[in-house]
C-alpha positions in Angstrom: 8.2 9.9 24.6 10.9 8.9 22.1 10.0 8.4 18.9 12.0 9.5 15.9 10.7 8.9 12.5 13.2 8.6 9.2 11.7 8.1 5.5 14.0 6.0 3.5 15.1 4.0 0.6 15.5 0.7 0.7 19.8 0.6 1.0 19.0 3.8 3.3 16.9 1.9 5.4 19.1 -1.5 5.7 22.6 0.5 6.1 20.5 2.3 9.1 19.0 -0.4 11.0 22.3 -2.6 10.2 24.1 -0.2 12.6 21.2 0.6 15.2 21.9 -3.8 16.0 25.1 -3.3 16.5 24.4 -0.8 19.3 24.4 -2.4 23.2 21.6 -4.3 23.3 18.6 -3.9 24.5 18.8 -0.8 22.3 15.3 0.9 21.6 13.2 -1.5 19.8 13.3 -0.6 15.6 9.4 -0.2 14.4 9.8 -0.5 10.4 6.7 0.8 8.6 5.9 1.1 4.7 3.8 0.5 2.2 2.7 -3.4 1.2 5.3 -4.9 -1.2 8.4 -2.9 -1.1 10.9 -5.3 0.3 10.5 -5.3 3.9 10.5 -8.8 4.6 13.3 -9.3 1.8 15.1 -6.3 3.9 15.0 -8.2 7.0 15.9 -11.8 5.7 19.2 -9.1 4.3 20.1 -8.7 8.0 19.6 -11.8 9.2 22.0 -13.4 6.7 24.5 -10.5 7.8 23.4 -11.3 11.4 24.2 -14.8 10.8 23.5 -17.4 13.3 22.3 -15.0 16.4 19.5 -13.5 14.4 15.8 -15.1 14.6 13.2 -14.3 11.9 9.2 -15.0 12.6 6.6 -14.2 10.5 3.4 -12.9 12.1 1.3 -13.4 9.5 2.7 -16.9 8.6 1.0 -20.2 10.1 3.0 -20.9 12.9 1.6 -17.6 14.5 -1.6 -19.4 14.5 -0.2 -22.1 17.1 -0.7 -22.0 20.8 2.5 -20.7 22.2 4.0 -19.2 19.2 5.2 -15.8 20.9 6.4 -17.7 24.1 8.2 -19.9 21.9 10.0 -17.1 20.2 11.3 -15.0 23.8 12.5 -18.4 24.9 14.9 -18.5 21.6 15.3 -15.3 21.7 16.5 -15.6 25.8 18.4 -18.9 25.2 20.4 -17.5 22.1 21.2 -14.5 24.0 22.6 -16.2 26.6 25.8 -17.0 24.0 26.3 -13.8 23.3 23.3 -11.8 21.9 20.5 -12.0 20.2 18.1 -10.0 17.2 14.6 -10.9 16.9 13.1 -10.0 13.7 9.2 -10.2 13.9 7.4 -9.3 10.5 4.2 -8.3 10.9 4.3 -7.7 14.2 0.9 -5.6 14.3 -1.3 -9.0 13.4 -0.3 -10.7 16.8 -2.9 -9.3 19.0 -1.7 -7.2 22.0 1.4 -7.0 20.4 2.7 -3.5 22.0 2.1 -4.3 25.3 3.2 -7.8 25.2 6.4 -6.5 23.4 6.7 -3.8 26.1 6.9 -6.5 28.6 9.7 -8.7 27.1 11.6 -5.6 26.3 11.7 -4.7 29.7 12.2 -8.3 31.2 15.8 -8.2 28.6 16.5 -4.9 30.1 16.2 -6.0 33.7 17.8 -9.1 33.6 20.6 -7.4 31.0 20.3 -9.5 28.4 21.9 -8.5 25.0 18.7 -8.7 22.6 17.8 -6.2 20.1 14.8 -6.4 18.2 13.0 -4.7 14.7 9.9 -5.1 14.2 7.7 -4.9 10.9 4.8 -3.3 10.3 2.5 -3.0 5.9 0.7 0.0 7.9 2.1 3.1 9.8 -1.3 3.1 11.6 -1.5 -0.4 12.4 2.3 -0.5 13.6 2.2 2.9 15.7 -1.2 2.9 17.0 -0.5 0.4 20.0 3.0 1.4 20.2 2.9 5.3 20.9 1.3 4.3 24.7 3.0 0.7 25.2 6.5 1.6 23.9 6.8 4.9 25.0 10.4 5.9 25.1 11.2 2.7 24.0 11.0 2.7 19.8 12.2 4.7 17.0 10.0 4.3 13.4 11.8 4.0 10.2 9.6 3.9 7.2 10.6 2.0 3.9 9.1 4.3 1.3 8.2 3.6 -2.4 10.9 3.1 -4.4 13.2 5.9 -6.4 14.1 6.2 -10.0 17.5 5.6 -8.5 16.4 2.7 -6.3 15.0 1.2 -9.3 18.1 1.7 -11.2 20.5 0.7 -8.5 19.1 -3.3 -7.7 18.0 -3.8 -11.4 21.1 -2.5 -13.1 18.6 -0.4 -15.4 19.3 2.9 -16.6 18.1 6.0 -15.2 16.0 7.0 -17.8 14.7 3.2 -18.0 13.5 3.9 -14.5 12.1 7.5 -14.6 10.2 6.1 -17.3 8.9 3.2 -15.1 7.9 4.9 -12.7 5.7 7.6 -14.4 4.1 5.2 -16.2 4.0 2.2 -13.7 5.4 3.1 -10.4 8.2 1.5 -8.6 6.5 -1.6 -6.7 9.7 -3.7 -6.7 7.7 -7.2 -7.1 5.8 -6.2 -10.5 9.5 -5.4 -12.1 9.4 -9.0 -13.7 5.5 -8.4 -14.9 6.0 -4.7 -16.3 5.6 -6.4 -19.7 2.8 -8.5 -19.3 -0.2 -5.8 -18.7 -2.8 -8.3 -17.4 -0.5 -9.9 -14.6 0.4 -6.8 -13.6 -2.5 -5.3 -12.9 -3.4 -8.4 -10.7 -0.2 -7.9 -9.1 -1.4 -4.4 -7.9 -4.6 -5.6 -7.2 -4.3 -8.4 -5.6 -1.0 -8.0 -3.8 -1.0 -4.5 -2.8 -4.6 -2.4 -3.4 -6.7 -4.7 -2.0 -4.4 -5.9 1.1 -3.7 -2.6 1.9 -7.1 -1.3 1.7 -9.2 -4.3 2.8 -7.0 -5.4 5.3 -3.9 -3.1 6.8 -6.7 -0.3 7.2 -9.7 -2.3 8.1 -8.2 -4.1 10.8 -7.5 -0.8 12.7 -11.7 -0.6 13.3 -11.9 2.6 11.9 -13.5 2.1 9.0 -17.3 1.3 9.3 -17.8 1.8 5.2 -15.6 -0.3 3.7 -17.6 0.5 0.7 -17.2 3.7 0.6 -13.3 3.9 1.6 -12.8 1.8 -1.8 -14.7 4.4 -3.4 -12.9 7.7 -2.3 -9.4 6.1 -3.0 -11.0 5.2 -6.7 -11.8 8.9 -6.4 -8.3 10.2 -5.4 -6.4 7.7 -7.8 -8.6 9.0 -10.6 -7.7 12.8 -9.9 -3.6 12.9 -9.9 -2.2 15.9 -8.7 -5.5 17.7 -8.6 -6.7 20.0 -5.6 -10.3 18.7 -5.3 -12.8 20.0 -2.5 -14.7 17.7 0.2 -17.5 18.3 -1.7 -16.4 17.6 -5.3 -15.4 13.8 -4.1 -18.9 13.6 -2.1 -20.3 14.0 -5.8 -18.6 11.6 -7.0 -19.2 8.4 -4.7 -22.1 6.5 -5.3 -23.2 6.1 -1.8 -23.5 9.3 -0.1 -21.1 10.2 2.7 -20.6 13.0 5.6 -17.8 15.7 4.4 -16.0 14.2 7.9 -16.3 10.5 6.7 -14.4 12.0 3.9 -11.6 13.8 5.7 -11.5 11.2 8.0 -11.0 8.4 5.2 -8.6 10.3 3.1 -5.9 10.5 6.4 -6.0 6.9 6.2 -5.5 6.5 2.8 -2.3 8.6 3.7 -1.1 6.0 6.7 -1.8 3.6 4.2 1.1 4.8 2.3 -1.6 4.8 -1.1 -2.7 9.0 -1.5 -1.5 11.9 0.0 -3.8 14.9 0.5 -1.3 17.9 0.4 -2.6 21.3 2.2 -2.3 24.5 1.2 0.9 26.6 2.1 -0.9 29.5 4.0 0.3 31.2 7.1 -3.5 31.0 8.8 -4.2 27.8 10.4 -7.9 28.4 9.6 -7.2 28.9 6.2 -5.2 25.5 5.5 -8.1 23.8 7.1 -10.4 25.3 4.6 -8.8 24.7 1.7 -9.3 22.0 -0.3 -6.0 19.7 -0.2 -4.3 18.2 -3.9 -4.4 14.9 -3.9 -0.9 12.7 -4.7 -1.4 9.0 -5.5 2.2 8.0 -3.7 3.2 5.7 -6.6 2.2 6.0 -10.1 1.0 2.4 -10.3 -1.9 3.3 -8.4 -3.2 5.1 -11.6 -2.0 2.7 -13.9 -4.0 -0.1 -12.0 -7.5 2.6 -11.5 -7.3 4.4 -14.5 -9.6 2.5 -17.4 -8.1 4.7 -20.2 -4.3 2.9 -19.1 -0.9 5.0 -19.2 -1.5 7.9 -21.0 1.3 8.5 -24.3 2.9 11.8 -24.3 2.0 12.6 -28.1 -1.5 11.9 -27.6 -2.8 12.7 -24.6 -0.4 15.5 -23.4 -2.6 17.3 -20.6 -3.0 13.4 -18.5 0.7 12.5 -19.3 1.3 16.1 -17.5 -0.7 15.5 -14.3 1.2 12.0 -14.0 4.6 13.1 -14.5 3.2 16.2 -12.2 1.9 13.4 -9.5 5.3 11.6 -9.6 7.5 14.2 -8.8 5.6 15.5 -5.9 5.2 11.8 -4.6 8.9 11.7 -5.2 9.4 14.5 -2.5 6.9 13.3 -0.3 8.3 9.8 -0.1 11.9 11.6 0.7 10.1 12.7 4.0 10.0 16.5 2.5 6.7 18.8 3.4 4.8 18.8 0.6 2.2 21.3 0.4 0.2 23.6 -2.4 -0.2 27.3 -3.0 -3.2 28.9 -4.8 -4.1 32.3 -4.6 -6.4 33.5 -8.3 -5.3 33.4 -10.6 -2.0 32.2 -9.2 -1.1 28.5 -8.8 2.4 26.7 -7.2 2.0 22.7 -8.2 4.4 22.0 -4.6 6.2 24.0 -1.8 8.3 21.7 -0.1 10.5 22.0 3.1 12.8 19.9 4.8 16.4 18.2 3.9 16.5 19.3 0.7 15.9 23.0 1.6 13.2 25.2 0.8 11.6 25.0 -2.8 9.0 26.5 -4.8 8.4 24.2 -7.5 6.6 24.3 -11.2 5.8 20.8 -13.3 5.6 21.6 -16.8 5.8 19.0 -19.8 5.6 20.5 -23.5 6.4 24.4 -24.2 6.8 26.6 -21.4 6.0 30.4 -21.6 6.2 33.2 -19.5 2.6 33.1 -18.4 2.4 29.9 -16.9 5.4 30.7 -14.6 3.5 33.6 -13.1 2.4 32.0 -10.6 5.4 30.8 -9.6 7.0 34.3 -9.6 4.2 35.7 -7.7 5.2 33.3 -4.6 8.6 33.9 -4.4 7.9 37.3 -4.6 6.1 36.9 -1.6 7.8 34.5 0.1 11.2 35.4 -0.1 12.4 32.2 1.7 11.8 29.8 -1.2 13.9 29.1 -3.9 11.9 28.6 -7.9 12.5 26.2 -9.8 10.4 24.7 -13.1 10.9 20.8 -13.7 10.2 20.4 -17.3 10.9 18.8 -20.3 15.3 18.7 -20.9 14.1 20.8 -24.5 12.5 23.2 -22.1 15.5 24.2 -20.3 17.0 27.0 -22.3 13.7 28.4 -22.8 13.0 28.6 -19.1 16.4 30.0 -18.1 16.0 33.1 -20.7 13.2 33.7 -18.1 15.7 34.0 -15.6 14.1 31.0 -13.7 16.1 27.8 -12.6 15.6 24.9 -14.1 15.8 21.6 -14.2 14.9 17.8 -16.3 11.9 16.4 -14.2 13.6 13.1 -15.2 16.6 14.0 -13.4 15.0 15.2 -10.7 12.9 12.1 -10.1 16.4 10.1 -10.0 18.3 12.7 -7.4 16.0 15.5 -6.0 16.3 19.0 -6.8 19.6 20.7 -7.2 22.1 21.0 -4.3 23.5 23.9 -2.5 23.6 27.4 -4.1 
């Protein structure tokens, strides 16, 4: 089966799937996943301006969907524009029509038969809901692209905002795009997140997948993991927490969909024993800082005040930062000794240390005790720009944790 999966940004994602369209159609149908509210519909009414008159948009979730004949409607427009010259169908929400895959399967291969120049993208607000159908119906016949949460730089880049404007958005309220314009008004932002992206995402994109019989208690253990930002917290220790009991495999279960859901990650432990990754507890990432903003009662935390919270979300955002970049993000704890994120992947190998406020040589031990051990990875603390010389006189490499949230860790040697 072909099936190659790319995490982007959002200019990433349109410069890609801009040139996939231009090759012969029918090229391998585009499957573009991400989380709710991050421009994926604005992304494809992008390309169908640049597409121009061949292109045809269709909303599955919109109320022509509802009427008989909607998807026959849209092949025959799709057949009849091709047969000028080519066509690209751009179907949002593909995963609400049912059938979809299959169905899809079957025009794709009537183009390809009857050589007819049509290529066609296809959007999906969950990973699961886009790919579950897909991986047996379009087999060898779709690549996934994800549009991830947004960057510092992202941020930056379409708002014409500084960089520190936007490292500072989204620590303290994530990088969800739509609730730019309400970042000042507290109240309408938080129904933003609720409404528009929490609620959807949870009470729809997952639940329509029939995997959840506990609706309940999924809204629970996300409450639970938004709560706990950047914390390695046991099966067990969220059991206690939920008001209606739970198995520890309801649990597991729930928190890998909260993961397709694109909401929180739940990072393993970096261990060369299978067993003992599955044992381990995992550290759980909310995969965009708004997500605590909109849970937490206590609201953004201030740095002067409440030091040890700001921490864990500036912690939280960095390593959602590398997780949204497609890196591995995992953990390492052996006692005493603590890494806050190993990550592999285009950005190399890295060993990596959050700190915010004074740095000293005991909380880098861990840190030094891993490299020392695993020779492959390279150290480096992210902490406060003050911090830097103090760190280096360690003989440890350093960097801003704002500057990494805007362009990753340092490149090359």
């Amino acid at each position: 089966m072909f099936c190659t999966t790319y995490r982007l940004s959002y200019s990433e994602c349109r410069d890609l799937l801009a040139e996939r369209l231009t090759e012969p159609a029918p090229a391998r149908i585009q499957l573009l996943s991400g989380p709710r509210q991050v421009g994926k519909t604005t992304l494809l009414l992008e390309l169908a301006d640049r597409i121009g008159r061949s292109a045809i948009y269709a909303a599955a979730d919109g109320p022509e969907a509802a009427l008989p004949g909607f998807w026959e409607r849209l092949w025959s427009r799709a057949e009849d524009t091709a047969g000028g010259g080519r066509a690209v169908v751009l179907l949002d929400e593909a995963h609400l029509l049912p059938n979809w895959a299959s169905r899809l399967k079957g025009e794709w291969d009537r183009f390809r038969r009857r050589k007819l120049r049509v290529n066609i993208v296809a959007t999906g607000s969950s990973a699961l809901g886009l790919v579950a159908g897909s991986r047996e119906s379009l087999a060898g016949r779709f690549e996934l692209v994800t549009l991830t949460h947004w960057s510092a730089s992202s941020l930056a880049e379409v708002f014409g905002i500084s960089a520190r404007e936007a490292v500072d958005i989204v620590v303290r309220s994530g990088s969800y795009p739509g609730a730019f314009a309400l970042r000042d008004d507290r109240t309408r932002w938080l129904a933003y997140l609720r409404e528009s992206i929490v609620e959807p995402a949870i009470g729809r994109d997952i639940l329509a997948l029939a995997a959840v019989r506990r609706p309940a208690l999924l809204r629970q253990v996300f409450a639970v993991c938004a709560s706990s930002p950047a914390q390695i917290v046991s099966l067990q220790k969220i059991q206690a927490q939920l008001q209606d009991a739970g198995a520890l495999e309801t649990i597991a279960h729930y928190l890998a969909l909260l993961e397709e859901a694109f909401l929180i990650a739940s990072l393993p432990k970096h261990s060369p024993s299978p067993a003992r990754r599955r044992s381990a507890p995992p550290k759980l990432v909310a995969l965009s800082n708004a997500l605590l903003a909109a849970i937490d009662p206590r609201g953004i935390p201030d740095p002067a005040t409440d030091p040890a919270r700001f921490g864990a979300w500036v912690e939280n955002a960095c390593l959602a930062h590398a997780w949204n970049a497609g890196q591995r993000v995992r953990y390492w704890r052996e006692e005493p000794h603590e890494v806050d994120g190993v990550l592999d992947g285009s950005w190399g190998s890295w060993a990596i240390e959050v700190k915010t406020g004074a740095v000293s040589a005991p909380d880098l031990r861990g840190l030094g005790e891993f490299v020392r051990r695993h020779h492959g990875y390279r150290p480096l603390v992210l902490c406060d720009p003050s911090e830097l010389s103090a760190v280096r006189r360690l003989g440890l490499e350093a960097l801003a944790w704002s500057d990494y949230l805007v362009s990753g860790p340092p490149r090359g040697s």
